[in-house]
N, CA and C atoms as an extended XYZ file, in Angstrom:
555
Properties=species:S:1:pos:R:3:atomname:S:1:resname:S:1:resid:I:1 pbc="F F F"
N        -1.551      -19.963       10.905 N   UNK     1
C        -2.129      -21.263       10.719 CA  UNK     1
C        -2.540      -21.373        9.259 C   UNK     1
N        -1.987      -22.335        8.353 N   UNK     2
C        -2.362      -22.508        7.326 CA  UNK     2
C        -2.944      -24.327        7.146 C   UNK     2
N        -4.285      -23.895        6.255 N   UNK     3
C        -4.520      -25.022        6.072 CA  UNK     3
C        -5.657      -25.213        4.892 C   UNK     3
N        -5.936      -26.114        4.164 N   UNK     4
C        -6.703      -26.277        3.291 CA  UNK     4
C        -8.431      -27.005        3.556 C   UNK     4
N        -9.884      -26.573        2.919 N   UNK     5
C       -10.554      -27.644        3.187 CA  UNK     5
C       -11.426      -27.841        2.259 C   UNK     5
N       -10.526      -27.872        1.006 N   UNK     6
C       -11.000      -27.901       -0.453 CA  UNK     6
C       -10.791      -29.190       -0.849 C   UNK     6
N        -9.907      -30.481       -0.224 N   UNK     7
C        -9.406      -31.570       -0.309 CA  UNK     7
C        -9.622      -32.171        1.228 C   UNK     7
N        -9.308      -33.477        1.195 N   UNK     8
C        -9.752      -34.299        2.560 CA  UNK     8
C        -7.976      -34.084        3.290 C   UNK     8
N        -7.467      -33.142        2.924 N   UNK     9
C        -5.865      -33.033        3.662 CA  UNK     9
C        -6.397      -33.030        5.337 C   UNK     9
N        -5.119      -34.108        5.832 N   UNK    10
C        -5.286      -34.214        7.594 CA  UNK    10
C        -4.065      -33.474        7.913 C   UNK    10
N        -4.025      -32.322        8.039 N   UNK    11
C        -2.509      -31.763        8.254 CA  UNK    11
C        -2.714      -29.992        8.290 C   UNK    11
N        -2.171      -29.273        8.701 N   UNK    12
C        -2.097      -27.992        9.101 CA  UNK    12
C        -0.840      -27.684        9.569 C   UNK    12
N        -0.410      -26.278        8.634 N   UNK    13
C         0.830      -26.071        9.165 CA  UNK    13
C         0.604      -24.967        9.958 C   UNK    13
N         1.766      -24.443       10.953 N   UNK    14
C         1.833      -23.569       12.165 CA  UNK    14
C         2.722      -22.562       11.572 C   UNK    14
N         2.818      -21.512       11.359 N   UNK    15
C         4.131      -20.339       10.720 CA  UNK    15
C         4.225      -19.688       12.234 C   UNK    15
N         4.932      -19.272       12.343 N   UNK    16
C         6.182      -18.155       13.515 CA  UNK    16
C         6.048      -16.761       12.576 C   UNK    16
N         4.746      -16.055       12.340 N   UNK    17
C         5.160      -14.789       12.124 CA  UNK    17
C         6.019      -13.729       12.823 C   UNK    17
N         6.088      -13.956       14.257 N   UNK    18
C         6.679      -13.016       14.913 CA  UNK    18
C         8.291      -13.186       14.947 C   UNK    18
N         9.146      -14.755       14.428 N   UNK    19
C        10.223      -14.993       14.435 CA  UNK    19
C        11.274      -14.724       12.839 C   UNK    19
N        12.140      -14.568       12.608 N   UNK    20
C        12.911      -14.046       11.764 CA  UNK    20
C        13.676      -15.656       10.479 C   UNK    20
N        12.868      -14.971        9.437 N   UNK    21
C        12.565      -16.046        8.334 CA  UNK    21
C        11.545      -17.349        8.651 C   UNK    21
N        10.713      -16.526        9.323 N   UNK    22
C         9.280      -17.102        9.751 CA  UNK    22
C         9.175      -18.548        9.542 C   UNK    22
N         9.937      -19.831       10.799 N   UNK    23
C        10.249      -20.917       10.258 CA  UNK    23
C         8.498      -21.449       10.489 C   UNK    23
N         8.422      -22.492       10.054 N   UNK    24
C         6.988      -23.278       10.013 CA  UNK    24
C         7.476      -25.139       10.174 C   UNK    24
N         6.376      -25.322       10.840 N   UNK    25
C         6.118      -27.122       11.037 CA  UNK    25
C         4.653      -27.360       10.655 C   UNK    25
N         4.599      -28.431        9.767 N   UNK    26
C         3.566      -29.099        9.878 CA  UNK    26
C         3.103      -30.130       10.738 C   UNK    26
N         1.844      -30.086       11.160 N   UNK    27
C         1.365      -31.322       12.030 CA  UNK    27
C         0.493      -31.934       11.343 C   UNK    27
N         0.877      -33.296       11.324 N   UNK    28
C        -0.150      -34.397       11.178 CA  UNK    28
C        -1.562      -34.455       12.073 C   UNK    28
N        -2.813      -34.762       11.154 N   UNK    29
C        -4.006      -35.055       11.912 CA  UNK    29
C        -4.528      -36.420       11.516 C   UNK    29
N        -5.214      -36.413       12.072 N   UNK    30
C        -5.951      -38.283       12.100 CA  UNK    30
C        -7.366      -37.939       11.113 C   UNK    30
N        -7.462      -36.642       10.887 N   UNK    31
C        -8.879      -36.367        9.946 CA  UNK    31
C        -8.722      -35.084        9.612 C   UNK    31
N        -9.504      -35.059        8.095 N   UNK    32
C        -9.290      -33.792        7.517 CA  UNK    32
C        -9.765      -32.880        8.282 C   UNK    32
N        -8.923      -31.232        7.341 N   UNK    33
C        -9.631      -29.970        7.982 CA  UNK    33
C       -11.093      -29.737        7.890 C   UNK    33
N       -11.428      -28.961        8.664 N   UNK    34
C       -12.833      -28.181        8.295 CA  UNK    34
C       -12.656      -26.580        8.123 C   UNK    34
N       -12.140      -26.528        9.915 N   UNK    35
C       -11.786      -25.184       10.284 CA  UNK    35
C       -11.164      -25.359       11.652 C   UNK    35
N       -10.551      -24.169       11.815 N   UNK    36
C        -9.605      -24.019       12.847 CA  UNK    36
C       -10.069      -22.625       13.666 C   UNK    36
N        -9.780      -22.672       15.087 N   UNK    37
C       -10.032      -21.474       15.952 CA  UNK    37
C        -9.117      -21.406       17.352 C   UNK    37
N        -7.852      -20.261       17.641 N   UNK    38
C        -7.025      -20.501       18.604 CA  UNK    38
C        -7.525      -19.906       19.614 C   UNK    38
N        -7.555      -20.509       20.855 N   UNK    39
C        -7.637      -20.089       21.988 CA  UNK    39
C        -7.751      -18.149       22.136 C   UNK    39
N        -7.697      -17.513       23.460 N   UNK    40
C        -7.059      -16.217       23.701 CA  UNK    40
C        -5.696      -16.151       23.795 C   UNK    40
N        -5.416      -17.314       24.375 N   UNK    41
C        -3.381      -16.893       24.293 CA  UNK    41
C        -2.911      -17.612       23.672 C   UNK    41
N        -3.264      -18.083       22.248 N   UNK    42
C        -2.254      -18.805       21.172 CA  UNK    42
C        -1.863      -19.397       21.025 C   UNK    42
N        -2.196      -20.623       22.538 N   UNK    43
C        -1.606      -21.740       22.973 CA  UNK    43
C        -2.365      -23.460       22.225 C   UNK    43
N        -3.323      -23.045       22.387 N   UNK    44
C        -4.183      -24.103       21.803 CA  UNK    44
C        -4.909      -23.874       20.725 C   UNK    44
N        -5.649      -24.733       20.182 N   UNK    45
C        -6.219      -24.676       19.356 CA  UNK    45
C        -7.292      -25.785       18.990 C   UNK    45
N        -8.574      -25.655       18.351 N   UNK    46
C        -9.868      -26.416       18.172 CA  UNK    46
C        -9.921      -26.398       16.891 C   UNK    46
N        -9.424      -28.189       16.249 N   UNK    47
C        -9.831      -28.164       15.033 CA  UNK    47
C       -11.128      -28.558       14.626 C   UNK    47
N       -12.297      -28.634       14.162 N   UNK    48
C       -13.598      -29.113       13.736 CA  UNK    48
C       -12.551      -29.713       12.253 C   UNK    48
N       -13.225      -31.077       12.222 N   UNK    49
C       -12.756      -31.998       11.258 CA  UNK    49
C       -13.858      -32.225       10.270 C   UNK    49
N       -13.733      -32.774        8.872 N   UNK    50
C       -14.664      -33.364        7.744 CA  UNK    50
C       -14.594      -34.590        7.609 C   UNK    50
N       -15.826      -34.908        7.719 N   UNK    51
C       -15.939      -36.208        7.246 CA  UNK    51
C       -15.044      -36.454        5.879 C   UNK    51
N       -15.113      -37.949        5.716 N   UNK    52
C       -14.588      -38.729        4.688 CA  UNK    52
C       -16.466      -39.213        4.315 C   UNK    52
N       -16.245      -39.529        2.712 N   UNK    53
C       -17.697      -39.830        2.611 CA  UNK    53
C       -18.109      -41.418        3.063 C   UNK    53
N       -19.360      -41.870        3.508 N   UNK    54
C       -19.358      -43.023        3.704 CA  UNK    54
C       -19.808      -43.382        5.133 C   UNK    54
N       -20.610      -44.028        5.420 N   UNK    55
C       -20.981      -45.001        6.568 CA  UNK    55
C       -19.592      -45.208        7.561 C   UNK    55
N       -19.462      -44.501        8.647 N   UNK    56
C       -18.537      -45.747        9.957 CA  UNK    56
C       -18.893      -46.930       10.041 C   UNK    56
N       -19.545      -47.431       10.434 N   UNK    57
C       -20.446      -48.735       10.214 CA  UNK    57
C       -19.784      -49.907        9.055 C   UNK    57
N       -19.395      -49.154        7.997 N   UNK    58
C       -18.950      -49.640        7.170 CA  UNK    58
C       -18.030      -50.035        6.535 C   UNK    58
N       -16.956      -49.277        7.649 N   UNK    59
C       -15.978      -48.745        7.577 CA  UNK    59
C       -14.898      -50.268        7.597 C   UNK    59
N       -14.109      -50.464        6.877 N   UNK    60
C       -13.068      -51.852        6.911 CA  UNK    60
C       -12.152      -51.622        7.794 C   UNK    60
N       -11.365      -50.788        8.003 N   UNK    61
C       -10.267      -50.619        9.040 CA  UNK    61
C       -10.646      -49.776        9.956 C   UNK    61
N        -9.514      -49.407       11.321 N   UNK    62
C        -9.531      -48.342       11.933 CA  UNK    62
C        -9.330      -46.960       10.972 C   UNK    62
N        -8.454      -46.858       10.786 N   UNK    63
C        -8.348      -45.218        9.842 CA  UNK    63
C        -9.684      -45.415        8.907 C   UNK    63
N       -10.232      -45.807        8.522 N   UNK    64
C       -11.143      -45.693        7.302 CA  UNK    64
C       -12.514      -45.155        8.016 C   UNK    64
N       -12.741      -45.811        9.778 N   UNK    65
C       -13.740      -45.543       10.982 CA  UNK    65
C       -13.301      -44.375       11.391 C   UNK    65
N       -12.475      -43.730       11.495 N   UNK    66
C       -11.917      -42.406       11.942 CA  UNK    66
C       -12.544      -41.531       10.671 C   UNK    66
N       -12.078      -41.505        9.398 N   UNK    67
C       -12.217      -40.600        8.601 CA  UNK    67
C       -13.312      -40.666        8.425 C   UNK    67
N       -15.053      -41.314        8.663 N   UNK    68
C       -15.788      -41.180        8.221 CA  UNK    68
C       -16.631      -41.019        9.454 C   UNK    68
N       -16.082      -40.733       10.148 N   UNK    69
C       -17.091      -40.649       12.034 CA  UNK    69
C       -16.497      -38.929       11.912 C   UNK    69
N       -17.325      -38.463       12.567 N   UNK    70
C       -17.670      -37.127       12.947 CA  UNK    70
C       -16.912      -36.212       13.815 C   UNK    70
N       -16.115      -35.278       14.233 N   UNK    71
C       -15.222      -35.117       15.725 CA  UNK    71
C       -13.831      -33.856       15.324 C   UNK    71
N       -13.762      -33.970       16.439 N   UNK    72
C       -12.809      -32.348       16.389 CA  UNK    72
C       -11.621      -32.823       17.185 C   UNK    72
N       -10.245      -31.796       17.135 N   UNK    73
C        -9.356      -31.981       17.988 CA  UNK    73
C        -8.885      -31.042       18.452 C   UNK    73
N        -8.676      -31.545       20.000 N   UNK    74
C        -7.659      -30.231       20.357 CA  UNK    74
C        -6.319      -30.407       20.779 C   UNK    74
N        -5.429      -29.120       19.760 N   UNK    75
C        -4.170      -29.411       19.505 CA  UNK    75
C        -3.350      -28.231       20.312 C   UNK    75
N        -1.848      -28.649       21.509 N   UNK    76
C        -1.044      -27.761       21.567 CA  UNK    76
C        -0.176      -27.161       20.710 C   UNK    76
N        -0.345      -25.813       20.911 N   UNK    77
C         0.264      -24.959       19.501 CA  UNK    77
C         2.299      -25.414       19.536 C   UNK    77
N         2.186      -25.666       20.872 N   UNK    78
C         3.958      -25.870       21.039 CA  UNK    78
C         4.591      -26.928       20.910 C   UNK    78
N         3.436      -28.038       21.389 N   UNK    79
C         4.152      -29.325       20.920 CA  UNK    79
C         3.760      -30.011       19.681 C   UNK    79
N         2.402      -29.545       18.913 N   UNK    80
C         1.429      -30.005       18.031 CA  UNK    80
C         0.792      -31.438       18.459 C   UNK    80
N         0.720      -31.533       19.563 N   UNK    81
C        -0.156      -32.267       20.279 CA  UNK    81
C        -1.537      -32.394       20.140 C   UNK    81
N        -2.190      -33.990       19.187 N   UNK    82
C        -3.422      -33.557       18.629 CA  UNK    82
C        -4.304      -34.416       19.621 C   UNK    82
N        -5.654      -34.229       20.287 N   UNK    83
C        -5.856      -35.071       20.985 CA  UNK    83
C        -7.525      -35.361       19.902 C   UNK    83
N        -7.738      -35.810       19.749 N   UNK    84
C        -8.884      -36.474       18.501 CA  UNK    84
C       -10.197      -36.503       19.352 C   UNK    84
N       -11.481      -36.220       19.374 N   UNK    85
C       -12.508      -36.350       19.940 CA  UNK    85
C       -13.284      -36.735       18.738 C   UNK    85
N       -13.784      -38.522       18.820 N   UNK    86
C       -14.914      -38.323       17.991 CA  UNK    86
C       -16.177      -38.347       18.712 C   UNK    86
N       -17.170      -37.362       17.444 N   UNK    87
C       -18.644      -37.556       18.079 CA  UNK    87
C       -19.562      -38.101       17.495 C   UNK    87
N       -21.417      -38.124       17.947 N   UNK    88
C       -21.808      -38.624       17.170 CA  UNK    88
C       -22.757      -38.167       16.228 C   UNK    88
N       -22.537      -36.773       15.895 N   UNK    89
C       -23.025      -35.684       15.263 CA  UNK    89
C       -21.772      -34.901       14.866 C   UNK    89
N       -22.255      -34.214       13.594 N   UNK    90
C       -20.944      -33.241       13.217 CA  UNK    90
C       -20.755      -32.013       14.257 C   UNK    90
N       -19.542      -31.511       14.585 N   UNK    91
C       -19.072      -30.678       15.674 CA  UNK    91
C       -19.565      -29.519       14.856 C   UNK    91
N       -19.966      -28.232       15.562 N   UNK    92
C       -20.391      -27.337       14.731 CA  UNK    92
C       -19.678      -25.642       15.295 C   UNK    92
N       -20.576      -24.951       15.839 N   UNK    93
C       -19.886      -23.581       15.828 CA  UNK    93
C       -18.746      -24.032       17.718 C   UNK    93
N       -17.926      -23.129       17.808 N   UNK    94
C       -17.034      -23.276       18.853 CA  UNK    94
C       -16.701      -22.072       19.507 C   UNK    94
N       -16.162      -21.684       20.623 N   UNK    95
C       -15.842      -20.482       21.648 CA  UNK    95
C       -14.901      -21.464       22.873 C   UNK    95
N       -14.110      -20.208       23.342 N   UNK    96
C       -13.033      -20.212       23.988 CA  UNK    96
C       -12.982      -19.750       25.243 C   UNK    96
N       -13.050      -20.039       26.464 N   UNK    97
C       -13.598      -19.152       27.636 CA  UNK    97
C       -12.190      -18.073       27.517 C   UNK    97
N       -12.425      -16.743       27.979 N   UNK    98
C       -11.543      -15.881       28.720 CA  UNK    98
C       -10.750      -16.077       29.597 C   UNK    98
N       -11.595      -16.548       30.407 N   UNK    99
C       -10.202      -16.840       31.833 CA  UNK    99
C        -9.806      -18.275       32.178 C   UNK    99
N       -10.138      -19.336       31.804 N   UNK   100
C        -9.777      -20.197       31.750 CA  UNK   100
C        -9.518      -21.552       30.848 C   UNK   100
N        -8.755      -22.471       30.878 N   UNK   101
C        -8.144      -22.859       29.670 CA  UNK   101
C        -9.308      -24.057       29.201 C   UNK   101
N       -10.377      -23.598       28.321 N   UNK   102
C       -11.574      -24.256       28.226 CA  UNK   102
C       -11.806      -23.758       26.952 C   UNK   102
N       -12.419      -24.972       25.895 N   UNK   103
C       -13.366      -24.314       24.837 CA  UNK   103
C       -14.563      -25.266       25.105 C   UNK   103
N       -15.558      -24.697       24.355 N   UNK   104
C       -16.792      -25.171       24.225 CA  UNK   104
C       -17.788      -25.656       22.942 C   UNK   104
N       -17.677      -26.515       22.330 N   UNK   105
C       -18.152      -27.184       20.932 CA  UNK   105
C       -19.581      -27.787       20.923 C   UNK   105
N       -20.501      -27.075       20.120 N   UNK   106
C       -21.762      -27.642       19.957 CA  UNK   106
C       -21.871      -28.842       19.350 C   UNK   106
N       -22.524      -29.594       19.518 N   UNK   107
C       -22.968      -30.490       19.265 CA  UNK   107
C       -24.488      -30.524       18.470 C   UNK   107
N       -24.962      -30.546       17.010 N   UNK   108
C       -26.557      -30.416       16.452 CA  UNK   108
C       -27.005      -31.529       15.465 C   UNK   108
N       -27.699      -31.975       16.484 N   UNK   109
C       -28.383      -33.436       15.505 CA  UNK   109
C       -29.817      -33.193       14.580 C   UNK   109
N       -30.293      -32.070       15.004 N   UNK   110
C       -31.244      -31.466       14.245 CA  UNK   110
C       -32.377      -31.138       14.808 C   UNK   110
N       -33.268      -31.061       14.571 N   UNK   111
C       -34.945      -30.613       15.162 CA  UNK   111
C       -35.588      -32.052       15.856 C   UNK   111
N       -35.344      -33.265       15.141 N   UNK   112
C       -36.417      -34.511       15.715 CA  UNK   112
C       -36.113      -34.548       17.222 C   UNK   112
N       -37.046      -35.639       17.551 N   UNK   113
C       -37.295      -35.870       18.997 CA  UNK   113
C       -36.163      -36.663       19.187 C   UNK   113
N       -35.284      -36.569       20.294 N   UNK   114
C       -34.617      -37.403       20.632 CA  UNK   114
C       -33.211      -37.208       19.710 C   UNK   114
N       -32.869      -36.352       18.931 N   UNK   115
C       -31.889      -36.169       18.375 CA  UNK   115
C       -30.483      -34.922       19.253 C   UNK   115
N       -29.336      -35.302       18.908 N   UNK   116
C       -28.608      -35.192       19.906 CA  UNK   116
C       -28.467      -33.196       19.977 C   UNK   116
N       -28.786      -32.984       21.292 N   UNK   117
C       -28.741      -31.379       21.680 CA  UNK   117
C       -27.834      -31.251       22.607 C   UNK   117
N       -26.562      -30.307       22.340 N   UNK   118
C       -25.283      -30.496       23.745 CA  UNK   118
C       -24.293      -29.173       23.443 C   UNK   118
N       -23.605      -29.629       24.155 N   UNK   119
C       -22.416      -28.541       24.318 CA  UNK   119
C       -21.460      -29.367       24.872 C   UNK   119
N       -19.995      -29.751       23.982 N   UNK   120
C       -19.051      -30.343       24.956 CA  UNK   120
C       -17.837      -29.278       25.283 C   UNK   120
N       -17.631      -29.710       26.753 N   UNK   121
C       -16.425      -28.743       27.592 CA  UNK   121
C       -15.474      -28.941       27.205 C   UNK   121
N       -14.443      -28.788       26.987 N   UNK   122
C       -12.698      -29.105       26.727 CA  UNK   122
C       -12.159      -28.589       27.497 C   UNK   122
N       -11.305      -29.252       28.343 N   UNK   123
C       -10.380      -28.587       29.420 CA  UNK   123
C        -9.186      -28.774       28.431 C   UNK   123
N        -8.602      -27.431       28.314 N   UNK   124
C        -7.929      -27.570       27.286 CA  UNK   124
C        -6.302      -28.112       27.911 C   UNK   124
N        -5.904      -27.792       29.388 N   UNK   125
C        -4.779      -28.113       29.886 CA  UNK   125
C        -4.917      -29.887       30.117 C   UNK   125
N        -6.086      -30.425       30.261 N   UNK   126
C        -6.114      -32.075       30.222 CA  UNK   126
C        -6.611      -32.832       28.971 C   UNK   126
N        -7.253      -31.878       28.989 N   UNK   127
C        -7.845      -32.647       27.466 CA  UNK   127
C        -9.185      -33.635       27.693 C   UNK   127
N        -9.271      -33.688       29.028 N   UNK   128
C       -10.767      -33.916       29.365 CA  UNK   128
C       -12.190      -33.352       28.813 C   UNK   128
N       -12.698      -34.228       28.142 N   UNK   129
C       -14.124      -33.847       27.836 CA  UNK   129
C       -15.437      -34.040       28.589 C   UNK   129
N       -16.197      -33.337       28.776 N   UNK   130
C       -17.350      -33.198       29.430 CA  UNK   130
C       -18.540      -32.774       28.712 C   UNK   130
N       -20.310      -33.315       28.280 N   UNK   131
C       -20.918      -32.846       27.549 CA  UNK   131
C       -21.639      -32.470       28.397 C   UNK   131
N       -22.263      -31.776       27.911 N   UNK   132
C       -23.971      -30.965       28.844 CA  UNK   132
C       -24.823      -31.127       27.638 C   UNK   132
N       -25.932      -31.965       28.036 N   UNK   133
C       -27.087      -31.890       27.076 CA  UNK   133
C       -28.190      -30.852       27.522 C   UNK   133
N       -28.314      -30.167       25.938 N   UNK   134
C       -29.136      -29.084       25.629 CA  UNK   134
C       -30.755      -30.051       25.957 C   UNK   134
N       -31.931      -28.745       26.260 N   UNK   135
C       -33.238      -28.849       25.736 CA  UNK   135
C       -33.556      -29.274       24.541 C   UNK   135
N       -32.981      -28.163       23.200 N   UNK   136
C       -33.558      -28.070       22.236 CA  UNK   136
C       -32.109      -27.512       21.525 C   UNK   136
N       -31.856      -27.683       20.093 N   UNK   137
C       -30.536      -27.624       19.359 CA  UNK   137
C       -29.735      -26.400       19.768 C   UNK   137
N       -28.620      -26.471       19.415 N   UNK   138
C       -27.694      -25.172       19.414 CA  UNK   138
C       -27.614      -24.246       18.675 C   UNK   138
N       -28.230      -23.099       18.464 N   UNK   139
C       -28.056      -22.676       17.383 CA  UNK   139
C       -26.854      -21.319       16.994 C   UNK   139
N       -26.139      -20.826       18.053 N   UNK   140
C       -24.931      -20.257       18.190 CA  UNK   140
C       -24.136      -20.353       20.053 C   UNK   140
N       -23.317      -20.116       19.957 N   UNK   141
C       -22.514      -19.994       20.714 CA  UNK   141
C       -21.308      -18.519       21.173 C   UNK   141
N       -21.356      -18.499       22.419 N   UNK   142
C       -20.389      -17.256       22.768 CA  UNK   142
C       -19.748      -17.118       23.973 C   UNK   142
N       -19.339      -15.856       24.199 N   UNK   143
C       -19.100      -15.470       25.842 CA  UNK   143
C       -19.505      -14.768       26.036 C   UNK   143
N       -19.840      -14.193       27.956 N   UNK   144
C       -20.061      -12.952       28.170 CA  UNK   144
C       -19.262      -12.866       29.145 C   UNK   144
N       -17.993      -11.839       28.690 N   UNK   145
C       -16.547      -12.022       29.534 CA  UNK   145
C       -16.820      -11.269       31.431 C   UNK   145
N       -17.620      -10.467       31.047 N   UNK   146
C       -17.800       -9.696       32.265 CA  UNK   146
C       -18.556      -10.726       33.130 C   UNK   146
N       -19.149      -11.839       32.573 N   UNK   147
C       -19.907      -12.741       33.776 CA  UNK   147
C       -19.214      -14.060       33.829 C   UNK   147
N       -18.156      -13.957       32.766 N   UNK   148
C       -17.524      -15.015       32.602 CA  UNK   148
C       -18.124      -16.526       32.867 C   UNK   148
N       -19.459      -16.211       32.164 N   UNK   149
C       -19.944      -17.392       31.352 CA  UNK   149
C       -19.889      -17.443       29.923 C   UNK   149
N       -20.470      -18.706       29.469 N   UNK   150
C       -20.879      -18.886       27.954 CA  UNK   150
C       -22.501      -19.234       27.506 C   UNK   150
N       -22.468      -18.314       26.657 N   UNK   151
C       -24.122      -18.555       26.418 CA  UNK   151
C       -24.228      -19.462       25.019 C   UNK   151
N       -25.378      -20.238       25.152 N   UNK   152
C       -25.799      -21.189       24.197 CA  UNK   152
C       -27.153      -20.734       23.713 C   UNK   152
N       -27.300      -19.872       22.438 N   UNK   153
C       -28.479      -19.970       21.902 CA  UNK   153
C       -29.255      -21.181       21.218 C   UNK   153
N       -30.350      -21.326       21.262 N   UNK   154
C       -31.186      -22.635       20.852 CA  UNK   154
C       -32.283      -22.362       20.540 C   UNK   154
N       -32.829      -23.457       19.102 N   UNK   155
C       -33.593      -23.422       18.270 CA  UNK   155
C       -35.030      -24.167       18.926 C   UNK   155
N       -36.007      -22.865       18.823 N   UNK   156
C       -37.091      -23.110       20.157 CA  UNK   156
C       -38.096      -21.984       20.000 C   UNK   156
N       -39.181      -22.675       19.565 N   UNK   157
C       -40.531      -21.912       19.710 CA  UNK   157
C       -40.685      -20.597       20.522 C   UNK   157
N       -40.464      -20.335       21.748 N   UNK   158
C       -40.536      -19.378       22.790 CA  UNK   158
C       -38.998      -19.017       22.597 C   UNK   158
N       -38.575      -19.384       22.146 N   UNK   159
C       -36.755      -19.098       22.672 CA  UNK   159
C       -36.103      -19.519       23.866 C   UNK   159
N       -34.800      -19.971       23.304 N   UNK   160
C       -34.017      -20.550       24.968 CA  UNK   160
C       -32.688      -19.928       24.339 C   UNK   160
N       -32.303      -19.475       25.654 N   UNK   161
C       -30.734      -19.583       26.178 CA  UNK   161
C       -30.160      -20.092       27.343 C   UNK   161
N       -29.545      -20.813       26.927 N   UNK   162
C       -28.348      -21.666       28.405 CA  UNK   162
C       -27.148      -20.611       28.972 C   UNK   162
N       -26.952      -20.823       29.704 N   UNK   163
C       -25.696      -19.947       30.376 CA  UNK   163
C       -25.259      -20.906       30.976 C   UNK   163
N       -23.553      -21.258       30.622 N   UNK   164
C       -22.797      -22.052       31.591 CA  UNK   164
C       -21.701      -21.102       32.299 C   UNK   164
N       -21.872      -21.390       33.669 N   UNK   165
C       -20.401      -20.965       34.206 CA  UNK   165
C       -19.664      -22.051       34.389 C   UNK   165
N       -18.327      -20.792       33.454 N   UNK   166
C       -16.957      -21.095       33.579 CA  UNK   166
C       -16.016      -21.800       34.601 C   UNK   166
N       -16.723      -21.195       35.730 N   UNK   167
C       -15.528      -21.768       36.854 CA  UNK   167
C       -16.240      -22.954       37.515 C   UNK   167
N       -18.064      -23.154       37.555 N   UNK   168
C       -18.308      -24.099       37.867 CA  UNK   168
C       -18.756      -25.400       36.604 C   UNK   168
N       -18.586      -24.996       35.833 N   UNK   169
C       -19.913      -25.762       34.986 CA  UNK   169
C       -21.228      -25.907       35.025 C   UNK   169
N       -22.132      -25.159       36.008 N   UNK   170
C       -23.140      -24.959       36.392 CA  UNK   170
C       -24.033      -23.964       34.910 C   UNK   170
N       -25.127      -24.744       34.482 N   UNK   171
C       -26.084      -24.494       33.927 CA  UNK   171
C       -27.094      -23.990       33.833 C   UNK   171
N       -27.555      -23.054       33.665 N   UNK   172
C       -28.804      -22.237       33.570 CA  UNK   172
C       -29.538      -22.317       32.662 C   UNK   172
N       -30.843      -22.243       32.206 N   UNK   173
C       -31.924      -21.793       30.954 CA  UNK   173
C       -32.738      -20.679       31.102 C   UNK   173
N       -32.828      -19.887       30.497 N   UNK   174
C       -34.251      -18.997       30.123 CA  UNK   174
C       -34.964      -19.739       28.917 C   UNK   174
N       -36.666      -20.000       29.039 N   UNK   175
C       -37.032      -19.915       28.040 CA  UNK   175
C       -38.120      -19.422       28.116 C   UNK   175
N       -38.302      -19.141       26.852 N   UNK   176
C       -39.492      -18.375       26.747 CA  UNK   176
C       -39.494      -16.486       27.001 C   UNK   176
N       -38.280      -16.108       26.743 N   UNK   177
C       -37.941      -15.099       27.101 CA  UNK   177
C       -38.719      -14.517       25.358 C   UNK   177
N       -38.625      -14.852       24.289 N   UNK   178
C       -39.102      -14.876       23.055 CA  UNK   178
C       -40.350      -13.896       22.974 C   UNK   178
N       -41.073      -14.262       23.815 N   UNK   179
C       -42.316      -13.402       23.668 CA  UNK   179
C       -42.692      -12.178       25.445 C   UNK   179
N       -41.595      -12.438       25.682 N   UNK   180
C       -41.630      -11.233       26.585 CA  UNK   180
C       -42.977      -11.858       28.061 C   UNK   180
N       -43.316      -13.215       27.757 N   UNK   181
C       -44.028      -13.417       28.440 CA  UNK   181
C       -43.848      -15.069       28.762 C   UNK   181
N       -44.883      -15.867       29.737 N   UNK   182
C       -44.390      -17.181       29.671 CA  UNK   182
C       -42.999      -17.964       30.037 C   UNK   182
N       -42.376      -16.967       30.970 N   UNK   183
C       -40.735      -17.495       31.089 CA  UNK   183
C       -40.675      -18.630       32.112 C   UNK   183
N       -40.521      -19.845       31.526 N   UNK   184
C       -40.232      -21.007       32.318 CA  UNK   184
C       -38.648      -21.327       32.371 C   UNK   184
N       -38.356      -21.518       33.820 N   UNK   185
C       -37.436      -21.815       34.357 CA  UNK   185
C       -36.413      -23.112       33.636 C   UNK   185
């Protein structure tokens, strides 16, 4: 996967290291790079996009509202199939479930009250999105393959972690685990 995010380029190319004179395609995107992260089996892929500078709001056309709104895509590695998600916060750290064809993208609007706290699902075989709103911000993301959930760390006085399972979407919190005492449900 090659790609640049030193310039507002909407495009990423794909190379075939494993094939002979390693052919390559580029795919078109609807918004620049940020960063890129492939699945476990190589099939998909989660781009986190950059803004364009400037107000949506303000924006004169459609493309001009795209490049300056916030959002990630997820692309098939075989067909370069880009499917565009915008949000309404910049997309931030990302993870990939193990056993099933799912990633998971934070969502961090910051510390104030009422500012946006989440995690969105990607079914990566539909392309269906699903958010789960957090307590309190995201502040990393992962797996734990043997329970085959994903844990959501979050920015929180006592401390919180979320645990989602994988196969249900079902949500959990600890908090307050932080001080070894005080653990509310």
């Amino acid at each position: 996967m090659l790609f640049t995010n030193a310039t507002l380029d909407e495009r990423l190319t794909i190379v075939e290291l494993a094939q002979p004179g390693y052919p390559y395609r580029t795919v078109a995107m609807q918004k620049a790079v940020r960063m890129v992260g492939f699945d476990p089996t190589g099939g998909k892929l989660i781009v986190v996009h950059s803004r364009a500078p400037g107000d949506p709001a303000d924006a004169t056309n459609f493309d001009d509202y795209i490049d300056r709104s916030s959002g990630y895509s997820a692309i098939d590695v075989a067909t370069g199939f880009a499917k565009l998600e915008i949000t309404d916060v910049d997309p931030g750290e990302f993870t990939f479930a193990p056993t099933a064809p799912r990633a998971y993208v934070t969502l961090d609007g910051g510390d104030a009250d009422g500012a946006v706290a989440a995690v969105q699902t990607i079914a990566l075989d539909t392309g269906v999105v699903h958010t789960i709103e957090l307590g309190s911000p995201p502040d990393a993301i992962g797996v734990l393959p043997d329970a085959d959930k994903v844990y959501v760390s979050q920015r929180h006085p006592l401390g919180r972690v979320s645990f989602i399972d994988v196969a249900t979407g079902a949500i959990q919190t600890l908090t307050g685990f932080d001080l070894n005492s005080q653990i509310i449900d």
